[in-house]
C-alpha positions as CSV (number, residue, x, y, z in Angstrom):
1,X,0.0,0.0,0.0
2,X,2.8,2.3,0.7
3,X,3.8,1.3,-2.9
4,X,1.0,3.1,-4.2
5,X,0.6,5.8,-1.7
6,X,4.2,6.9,-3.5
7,X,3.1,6.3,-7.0
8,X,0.3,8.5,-6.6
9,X,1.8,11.2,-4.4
10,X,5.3,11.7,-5.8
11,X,3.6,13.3,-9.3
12,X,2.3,15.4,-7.3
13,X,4.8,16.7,-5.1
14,X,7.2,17.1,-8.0
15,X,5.0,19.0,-9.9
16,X,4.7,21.8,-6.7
17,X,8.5,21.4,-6.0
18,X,9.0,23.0,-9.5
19,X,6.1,25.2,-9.6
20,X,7.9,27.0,-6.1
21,X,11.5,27.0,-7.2
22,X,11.6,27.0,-10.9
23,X,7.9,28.6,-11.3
24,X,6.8,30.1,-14.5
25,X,7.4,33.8,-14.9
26,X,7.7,36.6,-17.7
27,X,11.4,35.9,-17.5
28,X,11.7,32.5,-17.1
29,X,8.6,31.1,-19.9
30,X,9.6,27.6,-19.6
31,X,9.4,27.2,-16.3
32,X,6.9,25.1,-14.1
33,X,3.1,25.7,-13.9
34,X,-0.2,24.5,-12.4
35,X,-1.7,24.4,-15.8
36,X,-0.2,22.0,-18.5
37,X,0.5,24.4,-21.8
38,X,-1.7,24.8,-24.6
39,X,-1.1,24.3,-28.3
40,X,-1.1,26.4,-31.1
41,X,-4.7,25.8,-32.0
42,X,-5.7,26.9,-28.2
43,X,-3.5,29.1,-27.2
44,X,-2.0,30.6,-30.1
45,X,1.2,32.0,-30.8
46,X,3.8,33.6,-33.0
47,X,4.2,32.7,-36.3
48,X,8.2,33.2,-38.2
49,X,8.8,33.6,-41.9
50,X,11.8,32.3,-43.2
51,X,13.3,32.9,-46.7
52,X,15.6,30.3,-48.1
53,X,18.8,31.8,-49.8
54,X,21.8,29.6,-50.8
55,X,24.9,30.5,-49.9
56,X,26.5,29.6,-53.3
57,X,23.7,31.7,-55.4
58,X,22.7,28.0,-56.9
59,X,18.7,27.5,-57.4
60,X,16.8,26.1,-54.2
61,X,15.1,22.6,-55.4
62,X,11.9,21.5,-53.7
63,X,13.8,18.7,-52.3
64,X,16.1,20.9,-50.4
65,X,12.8,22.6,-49.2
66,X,11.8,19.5,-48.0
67,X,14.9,18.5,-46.3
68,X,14.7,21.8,-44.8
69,X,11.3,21.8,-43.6
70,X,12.1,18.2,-41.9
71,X,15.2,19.2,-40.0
72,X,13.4,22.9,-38.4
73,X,10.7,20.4,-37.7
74,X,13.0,18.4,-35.5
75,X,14.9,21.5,-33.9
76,X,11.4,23.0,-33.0
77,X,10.3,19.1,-31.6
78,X,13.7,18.7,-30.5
79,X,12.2,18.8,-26.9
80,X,9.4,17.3,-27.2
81,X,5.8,17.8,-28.7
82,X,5.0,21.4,-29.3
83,X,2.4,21.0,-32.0
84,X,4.0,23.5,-34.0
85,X,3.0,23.8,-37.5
86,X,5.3,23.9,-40.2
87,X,5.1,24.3,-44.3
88,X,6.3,25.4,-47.3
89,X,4.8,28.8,-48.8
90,X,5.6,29.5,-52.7
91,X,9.1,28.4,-53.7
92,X,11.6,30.1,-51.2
93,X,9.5,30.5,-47.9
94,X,8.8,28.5,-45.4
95,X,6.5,29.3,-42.5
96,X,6.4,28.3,-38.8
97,X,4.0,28.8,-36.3
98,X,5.0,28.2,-32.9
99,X,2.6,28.1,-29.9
100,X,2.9,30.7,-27.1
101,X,5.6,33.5,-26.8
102,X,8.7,32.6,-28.8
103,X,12.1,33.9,-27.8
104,X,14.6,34.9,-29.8
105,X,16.5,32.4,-29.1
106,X,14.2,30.0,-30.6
107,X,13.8,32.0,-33.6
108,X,18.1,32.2,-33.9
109,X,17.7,28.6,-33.7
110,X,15.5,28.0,-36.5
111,X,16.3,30.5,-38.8
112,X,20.2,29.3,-38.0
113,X,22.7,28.9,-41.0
114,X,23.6,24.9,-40.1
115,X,27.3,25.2,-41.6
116,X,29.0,23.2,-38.7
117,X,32.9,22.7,-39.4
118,X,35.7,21.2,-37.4
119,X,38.8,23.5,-37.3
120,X,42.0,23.0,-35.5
121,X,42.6,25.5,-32.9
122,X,45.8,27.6,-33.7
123,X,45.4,30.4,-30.7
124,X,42.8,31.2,-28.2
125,X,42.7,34.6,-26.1
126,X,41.3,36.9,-24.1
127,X,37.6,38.3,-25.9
128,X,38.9,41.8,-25.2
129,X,41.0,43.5,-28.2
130,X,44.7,43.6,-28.0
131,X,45.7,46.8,-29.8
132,X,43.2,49.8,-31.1
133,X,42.8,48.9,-34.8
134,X,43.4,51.2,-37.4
135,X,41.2,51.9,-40.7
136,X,44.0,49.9,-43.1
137,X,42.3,46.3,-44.0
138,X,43.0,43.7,-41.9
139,X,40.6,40.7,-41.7
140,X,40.0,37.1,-41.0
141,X,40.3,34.7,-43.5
142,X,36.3,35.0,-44.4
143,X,35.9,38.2,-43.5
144,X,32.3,38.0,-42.3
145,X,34.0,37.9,-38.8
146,X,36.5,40.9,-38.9
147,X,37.9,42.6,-35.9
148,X,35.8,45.6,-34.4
149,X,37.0,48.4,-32.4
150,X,35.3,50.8,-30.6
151,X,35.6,54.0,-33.1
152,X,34.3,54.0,-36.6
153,X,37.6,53.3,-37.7
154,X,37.2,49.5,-35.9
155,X,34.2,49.0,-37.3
156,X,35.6,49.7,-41.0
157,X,38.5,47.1,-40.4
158,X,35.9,44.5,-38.8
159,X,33.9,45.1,-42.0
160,X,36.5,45.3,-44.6
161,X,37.2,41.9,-46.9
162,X,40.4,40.4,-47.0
163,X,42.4,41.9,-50.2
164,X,43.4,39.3,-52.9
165,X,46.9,39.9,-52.2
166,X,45.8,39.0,-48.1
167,X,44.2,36.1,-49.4
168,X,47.2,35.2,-51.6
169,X,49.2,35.4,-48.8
170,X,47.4,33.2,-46.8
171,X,46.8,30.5,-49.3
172,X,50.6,30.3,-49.8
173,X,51.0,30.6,-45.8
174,X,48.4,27.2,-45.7
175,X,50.4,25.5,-48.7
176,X,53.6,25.8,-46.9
177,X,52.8,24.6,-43.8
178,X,53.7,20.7,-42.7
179,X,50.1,20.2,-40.9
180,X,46.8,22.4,-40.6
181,X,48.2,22.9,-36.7
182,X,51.1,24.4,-38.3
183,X,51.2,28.1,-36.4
184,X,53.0,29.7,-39.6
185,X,49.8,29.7,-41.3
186,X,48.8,32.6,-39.1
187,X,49.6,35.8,-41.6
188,X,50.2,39.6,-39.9
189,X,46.8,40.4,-41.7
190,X,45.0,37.6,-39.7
191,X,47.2,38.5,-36.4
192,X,46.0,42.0,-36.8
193,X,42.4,40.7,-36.7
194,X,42.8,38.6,-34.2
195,X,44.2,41.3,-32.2
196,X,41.7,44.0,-32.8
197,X,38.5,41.2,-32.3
198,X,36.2,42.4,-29.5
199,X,34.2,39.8,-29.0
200,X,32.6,41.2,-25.6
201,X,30.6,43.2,-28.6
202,X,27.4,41.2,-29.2
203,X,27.9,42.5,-33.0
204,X,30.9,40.4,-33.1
205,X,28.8,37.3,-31.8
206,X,26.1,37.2,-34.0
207,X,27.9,34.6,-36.6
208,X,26.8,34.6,-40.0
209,X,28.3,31.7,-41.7
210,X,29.7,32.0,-45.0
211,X,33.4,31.1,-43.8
212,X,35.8,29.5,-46.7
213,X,36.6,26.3,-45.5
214,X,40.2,26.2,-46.9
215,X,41.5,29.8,-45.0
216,X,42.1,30.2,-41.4
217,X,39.1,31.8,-39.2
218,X,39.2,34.8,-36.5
219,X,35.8,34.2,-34.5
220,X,34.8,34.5,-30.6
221,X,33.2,31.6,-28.9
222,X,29.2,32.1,-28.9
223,X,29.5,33.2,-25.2
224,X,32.0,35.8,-25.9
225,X,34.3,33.9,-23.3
226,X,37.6,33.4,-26.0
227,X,38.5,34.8,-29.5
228,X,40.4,32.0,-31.8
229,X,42.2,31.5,-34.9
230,X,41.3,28.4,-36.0
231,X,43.1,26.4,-39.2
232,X,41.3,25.3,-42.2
233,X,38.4,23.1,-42.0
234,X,39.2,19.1,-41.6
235,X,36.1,17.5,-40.6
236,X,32.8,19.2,-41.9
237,X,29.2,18.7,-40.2
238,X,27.7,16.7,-43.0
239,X,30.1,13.4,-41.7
240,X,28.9,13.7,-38.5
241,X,25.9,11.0,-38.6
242,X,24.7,12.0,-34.6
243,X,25.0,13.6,-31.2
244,X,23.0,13.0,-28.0
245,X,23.4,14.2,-24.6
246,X,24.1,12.0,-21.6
247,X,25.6,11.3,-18.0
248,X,29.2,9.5,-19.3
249,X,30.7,6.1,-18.0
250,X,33.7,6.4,-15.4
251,X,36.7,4.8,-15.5
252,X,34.9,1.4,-14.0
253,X,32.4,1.3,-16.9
254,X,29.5,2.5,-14.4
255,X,27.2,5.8,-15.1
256,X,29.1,8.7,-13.9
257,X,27.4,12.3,-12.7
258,X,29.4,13.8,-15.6
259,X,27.1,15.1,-18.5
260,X,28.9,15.5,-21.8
261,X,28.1,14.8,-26.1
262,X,28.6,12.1,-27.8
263,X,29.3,11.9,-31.3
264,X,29.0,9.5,-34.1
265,X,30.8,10.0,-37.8
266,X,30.2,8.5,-41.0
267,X,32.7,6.0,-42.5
268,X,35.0,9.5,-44.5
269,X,34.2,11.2,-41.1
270,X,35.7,8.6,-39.2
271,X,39.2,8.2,-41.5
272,X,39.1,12.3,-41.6
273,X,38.8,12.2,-37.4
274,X,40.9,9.8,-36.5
275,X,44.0,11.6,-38.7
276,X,43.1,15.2,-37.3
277,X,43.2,13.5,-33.4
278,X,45.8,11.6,-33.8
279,X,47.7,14.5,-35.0
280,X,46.5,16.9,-32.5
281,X,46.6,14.4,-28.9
282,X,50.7,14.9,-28.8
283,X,50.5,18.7,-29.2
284,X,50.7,21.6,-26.4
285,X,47.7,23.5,-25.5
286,X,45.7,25.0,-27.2
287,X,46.7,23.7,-30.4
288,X,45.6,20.1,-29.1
289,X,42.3,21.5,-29.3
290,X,39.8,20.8,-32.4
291,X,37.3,23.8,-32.4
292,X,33.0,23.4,-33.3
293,X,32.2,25.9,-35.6
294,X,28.2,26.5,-36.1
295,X,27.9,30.2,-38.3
296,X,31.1,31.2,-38.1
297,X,31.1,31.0,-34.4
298,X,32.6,28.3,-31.6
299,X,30.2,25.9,-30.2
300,X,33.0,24.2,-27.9
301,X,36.6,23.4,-28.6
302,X,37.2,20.0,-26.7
303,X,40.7,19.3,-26.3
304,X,41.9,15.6,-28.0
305,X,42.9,13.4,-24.9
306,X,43.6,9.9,-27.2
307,X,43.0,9.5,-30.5
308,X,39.5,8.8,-31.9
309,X,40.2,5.9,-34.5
310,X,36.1,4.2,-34.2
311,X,34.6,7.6,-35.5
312,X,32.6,7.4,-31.7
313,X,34.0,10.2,-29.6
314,X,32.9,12.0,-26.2
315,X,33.0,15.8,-25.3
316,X,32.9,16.0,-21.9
317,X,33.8,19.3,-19.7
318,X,32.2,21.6,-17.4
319,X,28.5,20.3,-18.7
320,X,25.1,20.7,-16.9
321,X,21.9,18.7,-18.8
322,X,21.1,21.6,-20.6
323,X,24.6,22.7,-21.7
324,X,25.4,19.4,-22.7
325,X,21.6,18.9,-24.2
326,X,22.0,22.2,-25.9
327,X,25.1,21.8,-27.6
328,X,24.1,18.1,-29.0
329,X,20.7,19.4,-30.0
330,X,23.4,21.9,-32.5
331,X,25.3,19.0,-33.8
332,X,22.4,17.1,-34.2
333,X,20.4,19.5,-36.2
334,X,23.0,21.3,-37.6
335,X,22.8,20.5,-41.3
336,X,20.3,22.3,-43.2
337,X,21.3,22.3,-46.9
338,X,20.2,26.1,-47.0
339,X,20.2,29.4,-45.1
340,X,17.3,31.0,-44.1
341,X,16.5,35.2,-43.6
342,X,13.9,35.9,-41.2
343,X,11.3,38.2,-43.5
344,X,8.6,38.4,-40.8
345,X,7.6,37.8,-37.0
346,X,4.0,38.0,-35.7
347,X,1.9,37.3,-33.4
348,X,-1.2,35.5,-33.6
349,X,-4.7,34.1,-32.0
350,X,-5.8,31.0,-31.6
351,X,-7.2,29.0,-34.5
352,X,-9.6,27.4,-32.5
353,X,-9.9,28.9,-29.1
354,X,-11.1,28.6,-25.6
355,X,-15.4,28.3,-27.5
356,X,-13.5,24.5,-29.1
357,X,-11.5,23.7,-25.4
358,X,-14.5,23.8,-23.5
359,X,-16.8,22.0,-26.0
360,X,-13.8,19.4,-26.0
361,X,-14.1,19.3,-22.0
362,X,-18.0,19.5,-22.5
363,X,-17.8,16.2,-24.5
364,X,-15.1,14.8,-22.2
365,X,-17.1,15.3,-19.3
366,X,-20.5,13.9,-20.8
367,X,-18.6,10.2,-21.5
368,X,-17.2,10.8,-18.3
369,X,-21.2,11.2,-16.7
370,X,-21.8,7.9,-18.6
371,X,-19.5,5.8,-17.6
372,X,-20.2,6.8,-13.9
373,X,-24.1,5.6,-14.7
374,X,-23.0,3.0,-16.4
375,X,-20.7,1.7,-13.4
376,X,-23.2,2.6,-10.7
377,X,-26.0,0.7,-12.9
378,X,-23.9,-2.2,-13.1
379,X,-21.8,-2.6,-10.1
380,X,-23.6,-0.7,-7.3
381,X,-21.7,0.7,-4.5
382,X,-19.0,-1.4,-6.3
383,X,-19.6,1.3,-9.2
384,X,-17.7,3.8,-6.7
385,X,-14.3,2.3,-6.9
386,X,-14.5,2.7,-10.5
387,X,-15.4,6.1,-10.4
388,X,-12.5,6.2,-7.6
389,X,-9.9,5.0,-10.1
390,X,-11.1,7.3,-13.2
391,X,-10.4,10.2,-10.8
392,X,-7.3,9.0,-10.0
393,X,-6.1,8.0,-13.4
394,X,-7.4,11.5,-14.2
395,X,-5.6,13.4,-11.7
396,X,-2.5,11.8,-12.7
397,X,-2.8,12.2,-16.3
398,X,-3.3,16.0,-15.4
399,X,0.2,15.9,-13.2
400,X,2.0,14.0,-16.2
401,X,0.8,16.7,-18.4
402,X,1.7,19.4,-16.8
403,X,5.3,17.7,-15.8
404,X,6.0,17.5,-19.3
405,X,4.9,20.5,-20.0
406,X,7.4,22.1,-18.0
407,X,10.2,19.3,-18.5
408,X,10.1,18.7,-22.0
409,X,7.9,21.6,-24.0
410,X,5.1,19.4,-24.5
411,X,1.5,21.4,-25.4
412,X,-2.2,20.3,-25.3
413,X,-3.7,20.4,-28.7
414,X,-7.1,19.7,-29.2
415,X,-6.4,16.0,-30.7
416,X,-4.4,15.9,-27.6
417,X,-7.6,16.4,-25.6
418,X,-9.8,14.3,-28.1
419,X,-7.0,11.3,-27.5
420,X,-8.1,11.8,-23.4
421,X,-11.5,11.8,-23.9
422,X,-11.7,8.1,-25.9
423,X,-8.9,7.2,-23.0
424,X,-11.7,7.2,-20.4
425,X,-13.6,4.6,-22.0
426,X,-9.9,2.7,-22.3
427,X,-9.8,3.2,-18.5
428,X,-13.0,1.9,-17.8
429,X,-12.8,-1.3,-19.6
430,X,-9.9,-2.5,-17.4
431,X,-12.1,-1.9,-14.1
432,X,-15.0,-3.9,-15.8
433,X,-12.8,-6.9,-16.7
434,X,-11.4,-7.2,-13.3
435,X,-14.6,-7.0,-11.4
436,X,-16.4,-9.5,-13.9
437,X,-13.6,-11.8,-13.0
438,X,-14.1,-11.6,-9.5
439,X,-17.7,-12.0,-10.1
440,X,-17.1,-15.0,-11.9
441,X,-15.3,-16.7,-9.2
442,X,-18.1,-15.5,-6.9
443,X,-20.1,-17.7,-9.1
444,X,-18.3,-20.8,-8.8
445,X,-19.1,-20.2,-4.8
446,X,-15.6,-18.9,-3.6
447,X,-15.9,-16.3,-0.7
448,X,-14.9,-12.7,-1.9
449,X,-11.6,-13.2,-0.5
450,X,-10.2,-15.5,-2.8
451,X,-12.6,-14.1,-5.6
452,X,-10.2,-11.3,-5.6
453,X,-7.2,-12.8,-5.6
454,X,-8.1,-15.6,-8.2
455,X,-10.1,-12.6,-10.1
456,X,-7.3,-10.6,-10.5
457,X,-4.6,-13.3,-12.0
458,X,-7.0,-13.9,-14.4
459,X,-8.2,-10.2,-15.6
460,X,-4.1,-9.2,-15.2
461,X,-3.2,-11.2,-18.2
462,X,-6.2,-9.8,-20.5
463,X,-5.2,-6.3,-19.1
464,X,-1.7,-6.5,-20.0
465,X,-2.9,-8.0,-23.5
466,X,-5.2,-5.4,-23.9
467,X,-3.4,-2.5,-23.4
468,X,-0.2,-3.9,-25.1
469,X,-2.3,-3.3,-28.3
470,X,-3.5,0.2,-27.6
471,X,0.2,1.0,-26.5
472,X,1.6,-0.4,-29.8
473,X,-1.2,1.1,-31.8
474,X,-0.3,4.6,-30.3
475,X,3.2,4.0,-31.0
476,X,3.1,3.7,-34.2
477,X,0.7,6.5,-35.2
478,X,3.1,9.1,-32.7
479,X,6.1,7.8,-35.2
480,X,4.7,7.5,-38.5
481,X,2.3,11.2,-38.5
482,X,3.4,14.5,-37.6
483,X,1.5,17.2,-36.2
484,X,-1.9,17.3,-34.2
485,X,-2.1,13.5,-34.8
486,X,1.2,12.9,-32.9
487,X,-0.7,15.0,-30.0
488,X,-3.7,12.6,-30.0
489,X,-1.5,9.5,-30.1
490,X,1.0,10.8,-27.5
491,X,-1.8,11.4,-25.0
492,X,-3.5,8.0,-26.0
493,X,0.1,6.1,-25.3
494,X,0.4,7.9,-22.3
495,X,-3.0,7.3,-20.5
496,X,-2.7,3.7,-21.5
497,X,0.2,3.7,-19.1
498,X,-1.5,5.2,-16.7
499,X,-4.2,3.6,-16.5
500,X,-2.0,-0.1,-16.0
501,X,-0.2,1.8,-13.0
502,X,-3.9,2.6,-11.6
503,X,-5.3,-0.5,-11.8
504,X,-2.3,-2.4,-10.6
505,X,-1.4,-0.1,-7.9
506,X,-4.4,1.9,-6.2
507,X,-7.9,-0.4,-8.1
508,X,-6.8,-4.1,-6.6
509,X,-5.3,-2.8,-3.6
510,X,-8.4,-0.8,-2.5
511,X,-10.3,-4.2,-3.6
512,X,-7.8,-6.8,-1.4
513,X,-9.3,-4.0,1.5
514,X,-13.1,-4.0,0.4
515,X,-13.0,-7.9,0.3
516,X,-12.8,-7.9,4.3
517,X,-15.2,-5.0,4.6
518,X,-18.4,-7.1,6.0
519,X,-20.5,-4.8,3.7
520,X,-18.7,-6.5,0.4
521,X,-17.6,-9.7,2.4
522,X,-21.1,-10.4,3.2
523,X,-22.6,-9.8,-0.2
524,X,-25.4,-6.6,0.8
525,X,-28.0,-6.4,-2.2
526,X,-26.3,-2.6,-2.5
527,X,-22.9,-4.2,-3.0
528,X,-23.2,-5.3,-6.2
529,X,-21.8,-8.8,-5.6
530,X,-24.7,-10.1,-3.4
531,X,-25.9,-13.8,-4.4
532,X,-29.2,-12.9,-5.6
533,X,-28.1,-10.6,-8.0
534,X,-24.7,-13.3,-9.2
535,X,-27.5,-16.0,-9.5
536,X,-24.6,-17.8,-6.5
537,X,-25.4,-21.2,-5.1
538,X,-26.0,-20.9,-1.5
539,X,-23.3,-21.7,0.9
540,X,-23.4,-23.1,4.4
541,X,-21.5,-20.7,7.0
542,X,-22.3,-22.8,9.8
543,X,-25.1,-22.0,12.6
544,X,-27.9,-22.8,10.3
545,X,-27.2,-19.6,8.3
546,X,-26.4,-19.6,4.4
547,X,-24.7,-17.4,2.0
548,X,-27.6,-17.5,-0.5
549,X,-31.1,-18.9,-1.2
550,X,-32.1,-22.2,-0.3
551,X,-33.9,-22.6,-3.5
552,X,-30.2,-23.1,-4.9
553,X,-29.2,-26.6,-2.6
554,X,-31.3,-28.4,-5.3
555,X,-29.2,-27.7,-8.4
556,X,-25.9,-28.1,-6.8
557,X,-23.9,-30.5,-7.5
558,X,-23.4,-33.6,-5.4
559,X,-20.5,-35.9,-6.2
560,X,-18.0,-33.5,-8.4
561,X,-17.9,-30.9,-6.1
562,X,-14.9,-29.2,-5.4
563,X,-12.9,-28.3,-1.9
564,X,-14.6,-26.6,1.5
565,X,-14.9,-23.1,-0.6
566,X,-17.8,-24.5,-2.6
567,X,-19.8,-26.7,0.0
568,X,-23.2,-26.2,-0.9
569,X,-25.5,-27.6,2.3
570,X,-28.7,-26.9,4.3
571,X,-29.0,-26.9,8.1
572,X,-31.1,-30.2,7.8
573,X,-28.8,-32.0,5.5
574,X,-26.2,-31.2,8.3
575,X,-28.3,-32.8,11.0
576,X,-29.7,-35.8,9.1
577,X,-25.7,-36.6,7.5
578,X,-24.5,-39.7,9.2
579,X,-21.2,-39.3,11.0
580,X,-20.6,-42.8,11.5
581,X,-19.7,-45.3,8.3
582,X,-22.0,-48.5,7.9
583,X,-19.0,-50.6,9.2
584,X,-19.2,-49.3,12.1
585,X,-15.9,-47.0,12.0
586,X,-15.6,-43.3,12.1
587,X,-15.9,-41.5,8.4
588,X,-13.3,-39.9,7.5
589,X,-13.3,-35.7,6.1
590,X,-14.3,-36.9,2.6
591,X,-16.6,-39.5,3.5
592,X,-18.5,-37.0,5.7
593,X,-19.0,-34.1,2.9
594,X,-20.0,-36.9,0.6
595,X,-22.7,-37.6,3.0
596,X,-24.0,-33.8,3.5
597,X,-24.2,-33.3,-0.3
598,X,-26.2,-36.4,0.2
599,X,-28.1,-35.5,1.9
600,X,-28.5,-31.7,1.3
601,X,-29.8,-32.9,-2.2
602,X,-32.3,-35.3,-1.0
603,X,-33.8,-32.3,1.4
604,X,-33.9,-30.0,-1.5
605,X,-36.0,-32.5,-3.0
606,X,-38.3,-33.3,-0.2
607,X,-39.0,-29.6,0.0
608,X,-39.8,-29.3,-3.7
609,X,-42.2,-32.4,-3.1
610,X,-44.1,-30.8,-0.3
């Protein structure tokens, strides 16, 4: 029992725990609330246009569209199911509405330029400029990521493209050098922009993309923590096959409390990765560092410990969940085959509104009224423990919700509430099998007791059956739709779950208690398991009372009957049984109860004569 005091309470307290320390506010929109969030089509939201633009002036095919479309559909789902909506609009736009109050953060994220490269690191510094920069041009090797000052003659050299002969220079530089580590490739026009970077200036942090791949780099780290020059690009984004988030092993093999990435490359990825870490895990910091570049600007430069010859490698540090989550979500979904310009950003009301939530509760609340008729109708005061678990299963589902709400992004759509509504019914059906089991045993002339016990190994396995299909079901509609129909199939899945925990943990222990309740025990005509209303065979309980009509003694049976739990005798078939066998010795247990079904049957018969 304490089992399912916990199950039911620890939702519960979670939920409050977060809504006091981590509560939702105007500053902090994903935090914790009461209330589980609401979709687009309920709550509404802000909807982002995005214009596709390549970055080599090539035309944008409807399959790069598509690509496109799929990968900002996994960045916005990334944390779970949002119900945001997401299509194409004419050739180069793509539109995405987003429930609730976006941040820019989210809309940086979507409307990012995915150009993820791996760099060598060749110097890392303080974000602060070196020397005051003067007007002559001096740039990085792209040139989108120039030094800045803070006059107007910093800005012109953070602005300024590299000159031919810079680029010359550095291209020869690159060519001469033994290794992509090689610290001659740095030239005095990309020391001078590494000097004059500022990258405490959020201009300088706002990336951009666009950086050649074969020249050496000048960027800050996306915090503004470092400024780099990296080396030319050895690894790019596109072999990187995955990265997910996790705690890491220790040295032992067990879970550690370290959170860090983990990456997997393709088969060119892997030969490119093991050469650039084996080269780089003998050299002196920083240049054994390998730098992430997403837009032009440094995710994380993990130092090479060992080299990585299985194309699986770690990047652990100082990570928290999100950091760590954060960064993988980059890698993960840092491919698009296209850039994209936000055009547009506004706000706007629900599709369907608060009039469609409350017919959706109104409709929910109506099955809900039926089922409790139904239950009462059929069960009697028994009726009330299945009302008793819908409320529970309900308030749980509710907790879940809102959990998930706050933990993982998840929104209530309308489907959403349509896939609780038919869930009640679900619900319902595993209360009715299990009390129509026990009422079957009841039947066969077991006491309530063992009713319930023999009841519920039987209605566990058609439970487990049952709900194993609307599980699977559920499962596969969440994976193989998108949209509103993964909300109805998410919530579907997840009150089938619930309602196994209910009935295994709060529905047949409450019943193991009822069954020694005198009320239930007894069988009361209000109980719902009473003998008249089971059609039972009476039962002798001793002191010339029985568990159920006498009119019964004359169908049971005599000779097959089973143990003491189905004894079916009158009090004058107990007095008229011989206790004594005709050779004289004393019957034994079976003997006797052979003689009282006797005899019980030829009572029953002398009572129908008379």
């Amino acid at each position: 029992m304490l089992l399912t005091i916990l199950t039911i309470l620890l939702p519960f307290g979670a939920l409050l725990a977060g809504w006091q320390f981590d509560g939702k506010s105007d500053s902090n929109p994903d935090g914790a609330s009461l209330a589980p969030g609401l979709a687009l089509d309920l709550q509404g939201g802000t909807q982002v246009i995005l214009k596709a633009v390549t970055s080599d002036g090539s035309e944008i095919t409807p399959e790069a569209m598509e690509e496109a479309i799929g990968v900002i559909r996994q960045r916005v789902d990334a944390n779970g199911v949002t119900e945001a909506e997401i299509a194409s609009q004419g050739d180069k736009q793509i539109v995405v509405e987003i429930p609730g109050k976006v941040d820019p953060a989210t809309v940086a994220l979507i409307s990012q330029a995915a150009q993820m490269k791996f760099r060598p690191v060749l110097t890392i510094g303080n974000p602060v400029p070196t020397v005051q920069p003067s007007a002559s041009p001096s740039a990085s090797g792209d040139g989108a990521d120039a030094a800045a000052g803070d006059d107007a003659a910093a800005e012109d050299a953070a602005a300024a493209e590299p000159t031919k002969e810079e680029i010359a220079e550095q291209e020869k530089a690159i060519k001469e050098a033994t290794d992509p580590s090689d610290l001659t490739q740095i030239t005095p026009s990309v020391q001078a922009a590494y000097d004059a970077l500022d990258c405490t200036d959020p201009k300088n942090r706002e990336g951009g993309g666009g950086d050649n791949p074969n020249l050496l780099l000048v960027t800050c780290d996306q915090t503004g923590a470092a400024k780099y020059i990296l080396g030319p690009v050895e690894v790019d984004g596109t072999d990187l096959t995955s990265a997910t988030s996790g705690l890491q092993p220790g040295p032992n093999g067990a879970v550690s409390n370290v959170w860090g990435v983990n990456l997997d490359f393709n088969a060119d990825g892997t030969t490119k990765f093991r050469e650039t870490t084996t080269r780089l895990t003998p050299l002196e910091p920083p240049r054994n560092q390998f730098a992430i570049v997403l837009d032009g600007l440094v995710v994380s430069a993990p130092s090479s410990n060992d080299p990585i010859t299985n194309g699986q490698a770690s990047i652990t540090g100082s990570f928290t969940r999100d950091t760590a989550a954060t960064l993988a979500n980059q890698l993960s979904f840092g491919s698009l085959p296209l850039t994209f310009e936000v055009e547009g950003q506004n706000t706007i009301s629900a599709t369907l509104g608060s009039e469609q939530l409350q017919r959706g509760l109104f409709a929910g609340l109506i099955g809900l009224a039926l089922v409790v008729v139904y239950s009462l109708f059929q069960y009697r005061t028994l009726g009330l423990l299945t009302v008793l678990s819908l409320v529970v299963a309900g308030a749980m589902t509710y907790v879940v919700i809102a959990l998930l709400s706050w933990g993982m992004g998840y929104r209530l759509s309308l489907p959403g509430i349509a896939g609780l509504i038919v869930a009640i019914g679900f619900t319902a059906d595993s209360f009715i099998v299990y009390f129509e089991r026990i009422r079957d045993e009841l039947r066969d002339g077991r006491t309530l007791r063992l009713a319930v016990q023999r009841g519920w190994l039987r209605a566990r396995r058609t439970i487990y059956a049952a709900k194993a299909v609307n599980l699977l079901s559920a499962v596969i509609l969440y994976f193989m739709t998108v949209g509103g129909v993964r909300g109805f199939a998410f919530t579907l899945g997840l009150t089938t779950i619930i309602d196994v925990m209910v009935v295994i943990w709060f529905t047949h222990p409450v019943m193991e208690l009822l069954a020694k309740v005198p009320f239930f025990r007894d069988g009361h005509k209000a109980s719902g398991l009473s003998a008249d209303r089971l059609d039972v065979a009476p039962r002798y309980r001793g002191a010339g009372q029985f568990s159920g009509p006498r009119s019964a003694v004359a169908d049971a049976p005599v000779a097959d009957a089973p143990g003491p739990e189905r004894e079916l005798v009158s009090a004058q078939s107990v007095s008229k049984a011989p206790r004594v066998a005709e050779d004289g010795r004393r019957m034994t247990i079976a003997e006797r109860r052979a003689a009282e079904r006797k005899a019980a049957a030829e009572a029953a018969q002398n009572e129908e004569k008379h």
